[in-house]
C-alpha positions in Angstrom: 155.7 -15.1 29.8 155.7 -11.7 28.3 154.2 -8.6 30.0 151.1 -7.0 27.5 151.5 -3.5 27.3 148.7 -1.3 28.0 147.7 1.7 25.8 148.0 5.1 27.9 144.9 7.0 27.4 145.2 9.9 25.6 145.8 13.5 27.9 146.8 11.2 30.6 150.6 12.3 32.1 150.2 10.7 35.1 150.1 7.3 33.4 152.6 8.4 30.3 154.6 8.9 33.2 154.3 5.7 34.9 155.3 3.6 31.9 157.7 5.5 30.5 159.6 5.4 34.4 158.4 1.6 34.6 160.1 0.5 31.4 163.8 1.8 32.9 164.9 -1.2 34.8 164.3 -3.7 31.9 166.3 -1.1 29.5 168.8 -0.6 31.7 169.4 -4.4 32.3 169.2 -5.2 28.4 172.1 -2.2 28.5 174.5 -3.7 30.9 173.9 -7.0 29.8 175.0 -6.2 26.5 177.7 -3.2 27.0 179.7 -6.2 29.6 178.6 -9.4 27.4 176.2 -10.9 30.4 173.7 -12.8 30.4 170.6 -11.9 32.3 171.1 -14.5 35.0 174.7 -13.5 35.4 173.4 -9.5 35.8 171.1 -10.5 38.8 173.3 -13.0 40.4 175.7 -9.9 40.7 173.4 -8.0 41.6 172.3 -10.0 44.5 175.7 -11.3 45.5 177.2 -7.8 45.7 180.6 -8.9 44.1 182.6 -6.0 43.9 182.6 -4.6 40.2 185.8 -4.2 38.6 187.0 -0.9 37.8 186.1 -1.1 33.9 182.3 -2.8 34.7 181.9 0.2 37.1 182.4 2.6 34.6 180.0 0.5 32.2 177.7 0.4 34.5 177.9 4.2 35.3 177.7 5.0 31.8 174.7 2.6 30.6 172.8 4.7 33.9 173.8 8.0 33.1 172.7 7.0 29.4 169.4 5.7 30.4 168.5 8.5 32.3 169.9 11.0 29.5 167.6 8.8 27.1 164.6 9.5 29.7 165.1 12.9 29.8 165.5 13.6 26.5 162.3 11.8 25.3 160.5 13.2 28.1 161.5 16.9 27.0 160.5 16.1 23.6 157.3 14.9 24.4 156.1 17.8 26.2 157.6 20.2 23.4 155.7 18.6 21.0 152.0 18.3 23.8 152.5 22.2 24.8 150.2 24.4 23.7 151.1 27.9 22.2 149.5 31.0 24.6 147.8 33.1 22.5 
């Protein structure tokens, strides 16, 4: 069952916000999953299991997060470049 997405009304940063920040957990698992060759199941089994990552999946891991984030940021900067208003 897929989730519908729901338009953000228009001047509305509180809820631009709120989806942009809900959408990171299903990028980042579609990100690990493919950077280690998982499957979804086998992401949250080790998830839940806490079955120490080996050195190479930590730094996968580490990477796809400090990539999601950047990814985040970098939209989020250019979104509120591109919404400012010039002071006259």
């Amino acid at each position: 069952m897929q989730q519908q997405k729901t338009a953000t009304p228009p001047g509305n940063p509180l809820a631009a916000a709120y989806q942009n920040l809900a959408a990171l957990p299903k990028i980042f698992l579609d990100l690990v999953c493919n950077q280690l060759g998982w499957s979804e199941a086998t992401f949250y089994r080790r998830m839940k299991t806490g079955k120490p990552c080996s050195k190479a999946e930590h730094n996968a891991i580490r990477a796809v997060y400090d990539r999601v984030l950047t990814m985040h940021s970098d939209n989020e900067t250019s979104k509120n470049q591109t919404h400012e208003q010039p002071n006259n």
